[in-house]
C-alpha positions as CSV (number, residue, x, y, z in Angstrom):
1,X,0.0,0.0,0.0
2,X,1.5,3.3,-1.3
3,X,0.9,6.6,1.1
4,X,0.9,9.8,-1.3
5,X,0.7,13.2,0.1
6,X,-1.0,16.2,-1.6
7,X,1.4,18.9,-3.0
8,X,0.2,21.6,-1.1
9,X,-0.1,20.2,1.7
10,X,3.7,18.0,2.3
11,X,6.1,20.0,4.1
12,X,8.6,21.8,1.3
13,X,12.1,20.2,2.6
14,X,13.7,23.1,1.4
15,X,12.5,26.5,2.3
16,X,13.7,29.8,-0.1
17,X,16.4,31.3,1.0
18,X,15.6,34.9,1.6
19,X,16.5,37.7,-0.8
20,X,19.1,40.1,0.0
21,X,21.1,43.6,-1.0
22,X,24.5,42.2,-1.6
23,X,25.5,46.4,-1.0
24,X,23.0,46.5,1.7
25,X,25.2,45.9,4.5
26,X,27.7,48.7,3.3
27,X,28.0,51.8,4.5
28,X,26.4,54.6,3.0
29,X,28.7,57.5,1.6
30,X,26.9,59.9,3.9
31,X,27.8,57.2,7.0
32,X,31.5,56.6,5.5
33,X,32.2,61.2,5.5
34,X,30.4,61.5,8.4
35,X,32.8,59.5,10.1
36,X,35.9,60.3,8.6
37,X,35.0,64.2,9.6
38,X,34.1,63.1,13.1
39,X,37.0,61.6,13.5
40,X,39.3,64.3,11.9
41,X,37.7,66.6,14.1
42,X,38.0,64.8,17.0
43,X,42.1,64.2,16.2
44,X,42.5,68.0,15.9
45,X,40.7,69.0,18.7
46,X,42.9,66.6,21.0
47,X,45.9,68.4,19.2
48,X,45.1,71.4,19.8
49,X,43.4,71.4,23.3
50,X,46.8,69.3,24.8
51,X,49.4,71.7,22.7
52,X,51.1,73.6,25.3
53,X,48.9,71.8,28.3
54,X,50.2,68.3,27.7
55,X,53.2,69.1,25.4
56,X,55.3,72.3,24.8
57,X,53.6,74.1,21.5
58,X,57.1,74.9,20.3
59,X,57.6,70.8,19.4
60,X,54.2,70.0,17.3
61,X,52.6,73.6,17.1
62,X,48.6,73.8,16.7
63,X,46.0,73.4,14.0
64,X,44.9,76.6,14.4
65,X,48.9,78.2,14.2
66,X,49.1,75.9,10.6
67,X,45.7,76.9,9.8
68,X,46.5,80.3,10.1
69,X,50.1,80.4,8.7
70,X,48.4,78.7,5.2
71,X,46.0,81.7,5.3
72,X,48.7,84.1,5.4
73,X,50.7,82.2,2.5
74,X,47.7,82.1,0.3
75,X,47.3,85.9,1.0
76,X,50.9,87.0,0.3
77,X,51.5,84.2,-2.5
78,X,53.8,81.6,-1.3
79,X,51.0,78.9,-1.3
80,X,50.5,78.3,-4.9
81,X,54.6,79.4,-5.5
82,X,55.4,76.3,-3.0
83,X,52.5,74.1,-4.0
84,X,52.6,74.3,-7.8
85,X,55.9,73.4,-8.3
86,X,55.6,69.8,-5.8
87,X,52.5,69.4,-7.9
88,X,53.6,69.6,-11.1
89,X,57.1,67.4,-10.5
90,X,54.5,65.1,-8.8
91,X,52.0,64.6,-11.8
92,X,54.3,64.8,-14.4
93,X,56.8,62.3,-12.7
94,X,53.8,59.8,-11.9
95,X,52.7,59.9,-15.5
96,X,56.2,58.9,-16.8
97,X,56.3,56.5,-14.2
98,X,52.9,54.8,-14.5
99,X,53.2,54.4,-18.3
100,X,56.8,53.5,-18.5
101,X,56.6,51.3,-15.4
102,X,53.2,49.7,-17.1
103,X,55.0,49.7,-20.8
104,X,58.3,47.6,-19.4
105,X,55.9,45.2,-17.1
106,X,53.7,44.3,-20.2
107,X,57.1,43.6,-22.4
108,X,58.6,41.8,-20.0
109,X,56.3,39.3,-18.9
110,X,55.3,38.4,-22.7
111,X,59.3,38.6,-23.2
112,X,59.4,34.8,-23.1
113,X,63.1,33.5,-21.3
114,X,64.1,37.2,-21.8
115,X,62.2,37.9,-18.4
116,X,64.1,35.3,-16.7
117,X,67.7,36.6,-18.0
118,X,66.7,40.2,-17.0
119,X,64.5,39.9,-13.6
120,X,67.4,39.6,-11.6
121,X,69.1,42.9,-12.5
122,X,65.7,44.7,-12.2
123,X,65.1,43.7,-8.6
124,X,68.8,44.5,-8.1
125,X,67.9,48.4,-9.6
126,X,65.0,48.2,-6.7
127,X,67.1,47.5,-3.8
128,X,68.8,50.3,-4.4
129,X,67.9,53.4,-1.8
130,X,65.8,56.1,-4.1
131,X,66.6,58.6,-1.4
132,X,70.7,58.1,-2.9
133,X,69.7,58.9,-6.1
134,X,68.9,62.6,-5.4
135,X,72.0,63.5,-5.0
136,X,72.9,62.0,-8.4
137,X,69.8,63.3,-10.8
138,X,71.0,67.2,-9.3
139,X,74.3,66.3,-10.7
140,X,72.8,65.3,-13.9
141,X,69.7,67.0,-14.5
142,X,70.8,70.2,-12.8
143,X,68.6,71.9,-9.5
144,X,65.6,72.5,-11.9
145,X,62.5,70.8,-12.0
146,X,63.8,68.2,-14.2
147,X,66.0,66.2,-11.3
148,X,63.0,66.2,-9.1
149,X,60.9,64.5,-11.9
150,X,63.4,62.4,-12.5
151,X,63.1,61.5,-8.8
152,X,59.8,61.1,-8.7
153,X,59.8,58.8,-11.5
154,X,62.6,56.2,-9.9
155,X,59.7,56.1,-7.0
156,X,56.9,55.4,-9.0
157,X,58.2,53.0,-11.8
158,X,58.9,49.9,-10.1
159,X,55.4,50.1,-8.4
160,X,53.9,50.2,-11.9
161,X,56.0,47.8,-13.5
162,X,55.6,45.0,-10.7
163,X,51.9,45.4,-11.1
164,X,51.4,45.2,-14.2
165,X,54.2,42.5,-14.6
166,X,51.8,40.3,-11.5
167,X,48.5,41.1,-13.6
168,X,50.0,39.6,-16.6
169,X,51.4,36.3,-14.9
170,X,47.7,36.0,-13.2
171,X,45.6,35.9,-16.2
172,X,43.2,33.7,-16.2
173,X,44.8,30.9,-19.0
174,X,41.2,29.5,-20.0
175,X,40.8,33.5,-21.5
176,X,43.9,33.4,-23.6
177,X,42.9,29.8,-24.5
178,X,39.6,30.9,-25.8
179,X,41.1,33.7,-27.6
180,X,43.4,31.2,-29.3
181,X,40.4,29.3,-30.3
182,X,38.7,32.7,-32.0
183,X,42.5,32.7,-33.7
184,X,42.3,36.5,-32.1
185,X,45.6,38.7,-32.5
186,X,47.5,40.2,-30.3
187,X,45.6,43.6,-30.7
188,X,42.6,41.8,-30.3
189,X,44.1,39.8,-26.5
190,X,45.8,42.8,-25.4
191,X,42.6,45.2,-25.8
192,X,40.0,42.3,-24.7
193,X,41.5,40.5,-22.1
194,X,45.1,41.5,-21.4
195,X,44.1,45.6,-20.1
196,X,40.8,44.4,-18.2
197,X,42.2,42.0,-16.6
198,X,45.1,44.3,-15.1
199,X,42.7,47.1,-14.8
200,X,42.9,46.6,-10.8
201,X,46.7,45.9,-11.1
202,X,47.6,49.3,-12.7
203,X,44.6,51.5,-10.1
204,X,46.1,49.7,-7.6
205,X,49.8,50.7,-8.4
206,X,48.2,54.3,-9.0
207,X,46.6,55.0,-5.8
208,X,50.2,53.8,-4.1
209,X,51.9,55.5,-5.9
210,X,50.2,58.9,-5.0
211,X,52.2,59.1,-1.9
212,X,55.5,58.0,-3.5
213,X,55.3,60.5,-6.0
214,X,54.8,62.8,-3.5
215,X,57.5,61.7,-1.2
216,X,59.8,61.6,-3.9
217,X,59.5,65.0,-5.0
218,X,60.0,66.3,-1.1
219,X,62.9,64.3,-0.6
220,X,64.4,65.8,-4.0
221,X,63.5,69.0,-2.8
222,X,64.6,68.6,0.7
223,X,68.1,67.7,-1.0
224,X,68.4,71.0,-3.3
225,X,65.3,73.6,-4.6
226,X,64.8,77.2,-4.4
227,X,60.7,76.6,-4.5
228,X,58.5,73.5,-3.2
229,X,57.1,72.2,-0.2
230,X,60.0,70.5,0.4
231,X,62.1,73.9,0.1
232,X,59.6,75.3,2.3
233,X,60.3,72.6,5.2
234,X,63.9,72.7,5.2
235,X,63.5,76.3,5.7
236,X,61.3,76.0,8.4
237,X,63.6,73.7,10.1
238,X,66.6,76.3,9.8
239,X,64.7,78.5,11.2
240,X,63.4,76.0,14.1
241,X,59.8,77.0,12.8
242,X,57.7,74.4,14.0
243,X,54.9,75.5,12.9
244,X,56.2,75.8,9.1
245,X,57.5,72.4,9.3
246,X,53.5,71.1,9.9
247,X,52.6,73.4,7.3
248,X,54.4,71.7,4.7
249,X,53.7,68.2,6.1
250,X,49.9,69.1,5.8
251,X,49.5,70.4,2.7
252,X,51.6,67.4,1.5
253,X,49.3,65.3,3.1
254,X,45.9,67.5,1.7
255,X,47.4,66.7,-1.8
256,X,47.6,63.1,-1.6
257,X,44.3,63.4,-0.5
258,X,42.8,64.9,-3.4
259,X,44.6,63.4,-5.5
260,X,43.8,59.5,-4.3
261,X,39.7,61.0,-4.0
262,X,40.5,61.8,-7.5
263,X,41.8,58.2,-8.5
264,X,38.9,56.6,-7.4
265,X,36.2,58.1,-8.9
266,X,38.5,56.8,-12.2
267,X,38.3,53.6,-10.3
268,X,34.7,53.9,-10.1
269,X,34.0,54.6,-13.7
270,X,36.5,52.0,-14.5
271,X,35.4,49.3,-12.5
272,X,31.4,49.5,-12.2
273,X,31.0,45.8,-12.2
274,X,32.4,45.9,-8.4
């Protein structure tokens, strides 16, 4: 004797699994500012309410000292003279970096048992101390503009080129395979799955290298200039101006801030299917 149930009335073994946001537990952009100005806030009120309470003033100054002393530079000029030049040797040295760093990673990882015979000497070039060099490109390039690009750019290449040299070797193989299939060229595997695919790499390498562009054209500066942020710290420090010293450290920092907010809206645009 066979038992049968009605449909609609067994017990479904399996119940639906509930529908969810995948983005719903994220913060909001609101939440995410919010927090970050609350928390700013909170950091520089601490700083200032404990300078000369907790701390002498004359070691790490005030906010509102460094807030005032970037007022009176933007009045009399010496913000955008300082600023503009660390900007430009920035930018420009991160754009000859990023491209020639992404340029020699591609080449080199399709280089065949070329990359093997010159990957040594290239991690060799790495270990060497950047801040050395400075000396070296002011010899060269003179105390223009030029050395501190030139600067900039041995800080940002390697960055770029072991990126885009790691996004290469992780391609997914069943991709190239398929491409094979499709006999597609190498225009056709560079543009459709070569640059997606290291898409993240080279963002990734960007937003780093922000800072090291920026570091790099300080320390150059720090070593010789007549004009820069870095100029403008080294002679605070001869002058034991503490205050000028954070000056220049926070505008510094304000760039890299803009600049990285900058990068990832690219990132955004770039990458909407994350």
């Amino acid at each position: 004797m066979s038992v049968t149930m009605n449909k609609e009335s067994a017990p479904s073994s399996t119940a639906p699994a509930p529908i969810t946001n995948s983005k719903g537990s994220q913060p909001s952009q609101f939440t995410i500012w919010a927090g970050r100005i609350v928390l700013g806030v909170i950091i520089l009120g601490l700083w200032e309410f404990l300078s000369g309470r907790a701390f002498n003033q004359f070691w790490l100054s005030k906010p509102s000292l460094i807030i005032e002393r970037i007022g009176k530079m933007a009045m009399n000029g010496d913000l955008w003279f300082h600023v503009s030049v660390t900007l430009y040797e920035s930018i420009t040295g991160l754009i000859i970096g990023m491209v020639g760093g992404i340029l020699i990673g591609i080449l080199v990882a399709y280089s065949g048992v070329f990359d093997k015979w010159v990957y040594p000497y290239i991690m060799a070039i790495y270990s060497l101390p950047r801040v050395s060099l400075a000396p070296l490109f002011i010899v060269w390039f003179g105390i223009g503009m030029t050395s501190k690009t030139m600067m900039v750019v041995a800080m940002v290449i390697f960055v770029a080129f072991y990126n885009a040299y790691e996004g290469i070797k992780n391609i997914d193989k069943d991709l190239m395979d398929m491409m094979d299939t499709y006999k597609a060229g190498r225009w056709h595997k560079l543009r459709w799955v070569v640059l997606p695919s290291i898409t993240v790499w080279i963002l990734t390498s960007l937003r780093l290298n922000i800072g090291m562009a920026l570091i790099g054209s300080v320390i150059a500066e720090l070593v010789g200039a007549n004009r820069g942020l870095g100029y403008y710290i080294t002679h605070s420090s001869g002058l034991l101006d503490t205050t000028g010293i954070f000056t220049g450290l926070v505008l510094i920092m304000l760039i890299a801030i803009i600049l990285e907010q900058f990068v990832i809206q690219v990132e955004k645009r770039l990458l909407k299917y994350r």
